[in-house]
C-alpha positions in Angstrom: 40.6 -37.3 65.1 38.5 -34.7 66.5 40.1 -31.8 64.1 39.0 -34.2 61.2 34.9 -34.5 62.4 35.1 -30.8 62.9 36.5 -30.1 59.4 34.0 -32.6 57.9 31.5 -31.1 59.9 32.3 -27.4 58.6 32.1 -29.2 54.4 28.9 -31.0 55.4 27.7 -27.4 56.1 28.7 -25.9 53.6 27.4 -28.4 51.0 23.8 -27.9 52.7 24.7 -23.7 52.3 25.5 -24.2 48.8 21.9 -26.4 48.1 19.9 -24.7 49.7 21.4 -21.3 47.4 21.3 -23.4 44.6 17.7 -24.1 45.1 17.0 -20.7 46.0 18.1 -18.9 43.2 16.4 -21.1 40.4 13.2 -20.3 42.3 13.5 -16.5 41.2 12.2 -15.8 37.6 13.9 -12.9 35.6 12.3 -10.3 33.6 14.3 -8.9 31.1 13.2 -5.2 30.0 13.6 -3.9 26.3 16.2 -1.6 27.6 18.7 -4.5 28.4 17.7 -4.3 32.6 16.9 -7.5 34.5 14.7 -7.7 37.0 14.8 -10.5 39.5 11.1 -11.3 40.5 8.5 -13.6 41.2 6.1 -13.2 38.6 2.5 -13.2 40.0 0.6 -12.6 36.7 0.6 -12.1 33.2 -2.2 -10.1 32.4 -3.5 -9.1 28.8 -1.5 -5.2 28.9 0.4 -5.6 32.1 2.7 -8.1 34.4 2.4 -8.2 37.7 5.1 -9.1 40.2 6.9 -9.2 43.6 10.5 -8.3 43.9 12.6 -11.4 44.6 14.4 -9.9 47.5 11.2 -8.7 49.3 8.7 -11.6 48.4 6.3 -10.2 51.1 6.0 -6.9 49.9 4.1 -4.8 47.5 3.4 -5.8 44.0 4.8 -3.9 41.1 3.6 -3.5 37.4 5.5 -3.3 34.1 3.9 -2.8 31.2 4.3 -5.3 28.4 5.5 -3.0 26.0 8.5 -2.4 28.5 9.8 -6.2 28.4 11.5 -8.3 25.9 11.5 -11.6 28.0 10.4 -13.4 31.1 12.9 -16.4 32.1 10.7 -18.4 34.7 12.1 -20.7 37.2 10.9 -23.8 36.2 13.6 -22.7 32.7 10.5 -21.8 30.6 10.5 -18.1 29.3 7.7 -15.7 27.3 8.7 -13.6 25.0 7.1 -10.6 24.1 8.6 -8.4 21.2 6.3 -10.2 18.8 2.8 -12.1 18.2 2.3 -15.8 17.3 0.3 -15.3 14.0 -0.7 -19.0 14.6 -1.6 -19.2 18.2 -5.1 -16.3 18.4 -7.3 -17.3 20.4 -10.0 -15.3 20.2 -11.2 -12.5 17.2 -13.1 -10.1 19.8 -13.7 -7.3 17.6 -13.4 -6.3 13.6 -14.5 -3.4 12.5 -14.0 -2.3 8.8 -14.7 1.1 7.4 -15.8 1.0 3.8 -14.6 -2.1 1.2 -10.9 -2.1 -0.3 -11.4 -3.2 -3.8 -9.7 -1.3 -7.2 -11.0 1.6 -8.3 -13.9 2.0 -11.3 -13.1 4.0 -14.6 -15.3 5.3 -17.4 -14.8 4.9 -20.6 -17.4 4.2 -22.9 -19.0 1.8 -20.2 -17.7 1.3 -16.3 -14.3 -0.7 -16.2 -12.3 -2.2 -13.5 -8.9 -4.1 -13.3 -9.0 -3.8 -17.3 -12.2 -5.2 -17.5 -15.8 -3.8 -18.9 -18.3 -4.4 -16.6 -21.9 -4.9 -17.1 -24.9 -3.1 -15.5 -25.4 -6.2 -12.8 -21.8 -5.9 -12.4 -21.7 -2.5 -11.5 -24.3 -2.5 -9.4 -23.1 -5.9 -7.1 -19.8 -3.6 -6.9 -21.3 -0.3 -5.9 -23.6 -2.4 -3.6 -21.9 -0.9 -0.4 -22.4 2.6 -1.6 -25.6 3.7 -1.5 -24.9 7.1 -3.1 -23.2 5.7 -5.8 -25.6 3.4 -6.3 -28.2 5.7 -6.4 -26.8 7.9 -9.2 -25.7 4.9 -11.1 -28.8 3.9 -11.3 -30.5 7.0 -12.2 -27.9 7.9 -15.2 -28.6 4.5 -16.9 -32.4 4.8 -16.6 -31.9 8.1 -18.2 -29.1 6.7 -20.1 -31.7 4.1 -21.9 -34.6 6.3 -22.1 -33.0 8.9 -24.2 -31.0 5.9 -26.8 -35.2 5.0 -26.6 -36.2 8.3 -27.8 -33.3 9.6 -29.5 -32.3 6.7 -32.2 -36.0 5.8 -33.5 -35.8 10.4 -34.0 -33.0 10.4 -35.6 -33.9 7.6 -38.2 -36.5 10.1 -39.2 -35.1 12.7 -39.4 -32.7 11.8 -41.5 -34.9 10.1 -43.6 -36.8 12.7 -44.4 -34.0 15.1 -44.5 -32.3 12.3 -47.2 -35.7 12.3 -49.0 -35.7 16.3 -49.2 -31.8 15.7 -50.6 -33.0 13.7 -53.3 -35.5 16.0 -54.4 -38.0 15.0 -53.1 -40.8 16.4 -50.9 -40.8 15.8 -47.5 -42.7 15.5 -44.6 -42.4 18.5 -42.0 -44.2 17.2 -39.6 -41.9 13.9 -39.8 -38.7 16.5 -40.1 -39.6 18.6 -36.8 -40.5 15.5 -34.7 -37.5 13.7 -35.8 -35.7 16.9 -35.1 -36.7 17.4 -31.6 -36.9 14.1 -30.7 -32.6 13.5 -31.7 -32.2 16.6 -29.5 -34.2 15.4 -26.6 -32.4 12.1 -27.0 -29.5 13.3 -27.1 -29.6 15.5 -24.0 -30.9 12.8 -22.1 -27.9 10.2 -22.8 -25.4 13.3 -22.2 -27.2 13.6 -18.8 -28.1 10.0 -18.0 -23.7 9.6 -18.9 -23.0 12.7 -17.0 -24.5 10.9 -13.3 -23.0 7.6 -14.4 -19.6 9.2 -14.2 -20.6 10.9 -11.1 -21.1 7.4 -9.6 -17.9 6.5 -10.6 -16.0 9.3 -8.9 -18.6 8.6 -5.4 -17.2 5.1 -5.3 -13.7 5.6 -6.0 -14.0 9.0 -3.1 -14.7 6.0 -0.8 -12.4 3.3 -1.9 -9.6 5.9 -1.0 -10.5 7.6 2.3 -11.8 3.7 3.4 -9.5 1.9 5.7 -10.1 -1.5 7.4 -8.9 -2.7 10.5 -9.5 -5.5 13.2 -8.2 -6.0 16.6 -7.6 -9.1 18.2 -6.8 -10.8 21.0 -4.0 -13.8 20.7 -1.4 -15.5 22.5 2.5 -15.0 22.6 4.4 -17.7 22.7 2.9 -18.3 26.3 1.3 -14.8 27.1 -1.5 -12.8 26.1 -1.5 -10.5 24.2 -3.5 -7.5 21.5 -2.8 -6.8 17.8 -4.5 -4.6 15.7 -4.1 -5.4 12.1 -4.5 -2.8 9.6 
């Protein structure tokens, strides 16, 4: 009778052994590194770069830090995990910072007129598009002003001038005054559109020099599935 409270004794033991392990063990949380390694731990914080914790066997001593690009998981006790090899695109929290460098939008072309995307633009066109480039602006600007003046002074010049030079064709006489004016003015005209079309172009190749060295980017701050974390999008 005796042999049997003893042996009941020692399995009554042993059951408290075992629950007590049991509980033990699912109090540790596991960290599981990139490289395959597990670290048993007792996580103290998840911060927005680093994790913080305390080695399971030694829960009084120091704390140790892994960075976050190191680990693939963190299994905690209580059975929930983080995970960190990727962002939640649907969980940020917070846009802290965006900074963009010059606009991404297609390139201009000239041809008879500014295009874009297949498509002729107008003068207020232009200008809304080259509104984030001052320099382009600028010689835009000044080559359609110039542009304009010289289809001004150039067409009514050369209406007379070949008028009269028609008149002189048909026999008969002519008006020199009317010939030299007409003259110089088609000339003057037609330098100033050849100009004015010469810094147009010039505005074209500014803007598209800045559409191709621009590059925009933003960095955020957003949440893993249960950590914190920072993306920069490109």
């Amino acid at each position: 009778m005796l042999k049997i409270r003893l042996n009941l004794r020692k399995v009554v033991a042993i059951a408290i052994c075992l629950a007590g392990s049991s509980v033990t063990l699912s109090a540790q949380d596991v960290i599981t590194l990139k490289n395959g390694d597990d670290i048993k731990a007792i996580v103290q914080e998840v911060g927005i770069d680093d994790v913080k914790y305390k080695r399971f066997d030694n829960p009084n001593g120091p704390n140790y830090m892994l960075k976050k690009a190191e680990i693939l998981m963190i299994r905690y006790e209580n059975g929930s995990k983080d995970v960190f090899n990727k962002f939640a695109t649907s969980n940020s929290v917070d846009k802290q910072q965006q900074t963009s460098i010059g606009t991404m939008q297609p390139e201009l072309s000239y041809s008879d007129g500014v295009w874009q995307n297949g498509t002729k633009l107008s003068a207020d066109n232009v200008r809304s598009v080259m509104s984030g480039n001052s320099e382009a602006l600028r010689q835009y600007n000044s080559g359609k002003s110039l542009y304009l003046a010289g289809q001004i002074i150039g067409y009514p010049c050369a209406f007379l001038f070949g008028w009269d030079l028609g008149t002189r064709l048909g026999g008969g006489e002519g008006n020199g005054a009317l010939l030299g004016v007409g003259a110089a003015g088609t000339v003057v005209g037609l330098i100033m559109m050849y100009s004015g079309e010469s810094k147009i172009k010039t505005s074209v190749k500014l803007y598209n020099s800045k559409v191709n060295n621009s590059l925009s980017y933003q960095i955020d701050f957003g949440f893993t599935e249960t950590g914190i974390g920072l993306c920069m999008r490109f």
